[in-house]
N, C-alpha and C positions, 0 to 999 in steps of 0.2 A: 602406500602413499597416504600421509597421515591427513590432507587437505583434499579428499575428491568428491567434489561437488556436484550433485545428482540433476546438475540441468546446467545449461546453459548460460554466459553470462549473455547479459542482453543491455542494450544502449538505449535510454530516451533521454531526448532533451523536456524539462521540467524548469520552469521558472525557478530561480535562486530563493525566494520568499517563500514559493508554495516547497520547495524540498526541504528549506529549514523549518516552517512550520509543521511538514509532515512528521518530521523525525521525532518534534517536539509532544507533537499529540498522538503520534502512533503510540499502542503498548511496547512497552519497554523500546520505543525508540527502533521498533522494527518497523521501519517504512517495506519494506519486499514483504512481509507478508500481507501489509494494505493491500499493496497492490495487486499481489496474487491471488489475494479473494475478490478484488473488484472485478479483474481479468475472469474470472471461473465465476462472478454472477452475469456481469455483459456475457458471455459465452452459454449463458445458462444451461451451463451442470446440472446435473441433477444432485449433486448435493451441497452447491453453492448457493453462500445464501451472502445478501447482502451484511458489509462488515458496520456496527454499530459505530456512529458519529460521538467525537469526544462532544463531552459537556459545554455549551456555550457556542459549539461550531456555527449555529445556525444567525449567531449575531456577527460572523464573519465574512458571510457572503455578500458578493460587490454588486 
């Protein structure tokens, strides 16, 4: 099977602003792996570590 996906697809709902900004500041526009490392620090893994904030991020909070 040339497409088999090692996990689960999974459903959240996400503001339309905060998902296009995510895409835009994630590395290379990988929003899942934001996420995945946010999820494996709130769960604190042990070898999860908080994922570093794009540049500027901090002049975008409301």
């Amino acid at each position: 099977m040339p497409n088999a996906p090692k996990t689960k697809h999974r459903s959240v709902r996400i503001d339309d602003q905060d998902w296009a900004d995510l895409a835009e500041q994630a590395p290379d526009g990988d929003r899942s792996a934001v996420i995945k490392d946010l999820v494996r620090w709130y769960l604190r893994r042990d070898d999860a570590e908080l994922p570093e904030r794009p540049a500027g991020s901090e002049e975008k909070s409301a």
